[in-house]
C-alpha positions as CSV (number, residue, x, y, z in Angstrom):
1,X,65.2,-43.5,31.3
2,X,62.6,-42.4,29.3
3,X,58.9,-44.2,29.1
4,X,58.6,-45.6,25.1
5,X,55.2,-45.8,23.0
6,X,54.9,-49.4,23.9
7,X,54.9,-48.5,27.7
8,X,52.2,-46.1,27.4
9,X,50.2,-48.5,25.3
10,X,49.8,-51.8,25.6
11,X,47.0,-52.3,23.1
12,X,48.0,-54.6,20.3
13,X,44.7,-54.4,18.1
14,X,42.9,-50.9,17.1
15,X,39.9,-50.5,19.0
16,X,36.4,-49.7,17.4
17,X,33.7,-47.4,20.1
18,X,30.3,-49.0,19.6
19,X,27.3,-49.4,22.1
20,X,26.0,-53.1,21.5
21,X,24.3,-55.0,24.3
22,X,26.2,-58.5,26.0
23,X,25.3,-60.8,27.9
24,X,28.0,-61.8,30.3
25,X,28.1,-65.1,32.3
26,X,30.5,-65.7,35.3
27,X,31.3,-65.9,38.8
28,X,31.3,-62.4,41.4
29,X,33.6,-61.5,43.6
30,X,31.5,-63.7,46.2
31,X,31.4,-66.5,44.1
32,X,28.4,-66.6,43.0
33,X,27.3,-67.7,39.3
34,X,25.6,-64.9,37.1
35,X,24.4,-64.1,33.6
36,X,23.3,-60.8,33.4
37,X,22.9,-57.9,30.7
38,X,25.8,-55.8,29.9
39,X,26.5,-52.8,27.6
40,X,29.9,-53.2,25.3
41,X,31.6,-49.6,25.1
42,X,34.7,-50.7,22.4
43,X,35.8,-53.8,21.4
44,X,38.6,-55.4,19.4
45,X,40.2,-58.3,17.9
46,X,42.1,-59.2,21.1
47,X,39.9,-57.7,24.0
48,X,36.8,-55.5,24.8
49,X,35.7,-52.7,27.7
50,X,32.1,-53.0,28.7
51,X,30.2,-52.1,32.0
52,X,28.1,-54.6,34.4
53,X,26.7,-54.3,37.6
54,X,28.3,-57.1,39.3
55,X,31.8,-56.6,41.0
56,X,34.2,-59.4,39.8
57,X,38.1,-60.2,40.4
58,X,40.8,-59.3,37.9
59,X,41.6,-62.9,36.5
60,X,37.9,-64.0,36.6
61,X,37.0,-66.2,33.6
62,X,33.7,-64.6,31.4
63,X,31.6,-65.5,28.7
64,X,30.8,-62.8,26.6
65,X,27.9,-63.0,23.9
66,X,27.7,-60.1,22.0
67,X,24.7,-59.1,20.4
68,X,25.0,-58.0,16.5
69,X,22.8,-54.8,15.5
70,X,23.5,-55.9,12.0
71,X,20.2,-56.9,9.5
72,X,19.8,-60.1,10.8
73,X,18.0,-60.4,14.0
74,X,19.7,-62.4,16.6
75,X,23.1,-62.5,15.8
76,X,25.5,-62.9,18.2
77,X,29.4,-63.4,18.6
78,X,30.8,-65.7,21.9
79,X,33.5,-65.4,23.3
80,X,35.5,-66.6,26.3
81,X,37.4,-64.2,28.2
82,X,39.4,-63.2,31.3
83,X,39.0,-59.6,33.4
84,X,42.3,-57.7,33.4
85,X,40.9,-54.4,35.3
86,X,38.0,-53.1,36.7
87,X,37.6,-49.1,37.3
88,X,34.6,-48.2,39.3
89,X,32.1,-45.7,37.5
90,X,28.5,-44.3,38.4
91,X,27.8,-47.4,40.5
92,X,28.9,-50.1,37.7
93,X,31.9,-51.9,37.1
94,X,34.4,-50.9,33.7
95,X,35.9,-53.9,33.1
96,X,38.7,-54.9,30.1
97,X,38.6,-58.6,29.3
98,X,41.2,-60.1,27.1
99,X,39.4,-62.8,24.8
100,X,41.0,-66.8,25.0
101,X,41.0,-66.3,21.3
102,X,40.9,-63.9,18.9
103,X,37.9,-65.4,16.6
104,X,34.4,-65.4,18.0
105,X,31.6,-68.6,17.8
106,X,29.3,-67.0,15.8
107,X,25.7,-68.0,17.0
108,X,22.2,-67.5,16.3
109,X,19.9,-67.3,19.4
């Protein structure tokens, strides 16, 4: 039987590349608590892909604050998320979150 589109891809929402900085906030894969600086490689209505350093479990719940390059300083966009895979690069972690919701808190800070 052959593999259809949707098998291949299972993105629902186009993804846009950008390279904004995020501040993540969780719990590692030893259960410790973290919030640590992050760098956002593409992002989307539904999900993003960014790198950290800290090795965390598919399922683990995030909070995401993503930093806004636009005009106004200290703009940023929160969001909750969950990990749904982690591939192992140059000594970080590439992880895809799926966001609780598709609209972000927008916040100043």
């Amino acid at each position: 039987m052959p593999k259809s589109i949707v098998d291949e891809e299972r993105r629902i929402a186009r993804r846009f590349h950008v390279v904004w900085e995020v501040v993540v906030s969780g719990t590692d894969q030893r259960g410790e608590g973290f919030d640590e600086p992050a760098m956002l490689e593409n992002l989307s209505s539904s999900g993003a892909f960014l790198y950290i350093s800290r090795p965390v479990q598919p399922g683990a719940k995030l909070e995401l604050k993503i930093n806004l390059p636009f005009k106004k300083k200290n703009n940023w966009m929160h969001y909750s998320a969950r990990v749904l895979r982690i591939t192992k690069t140059n000594g970080n972690n590439g992880i895809a979150v799926k966001f609780d919701t598709p609209r972000p808190l927008f916040v100043e800070g």
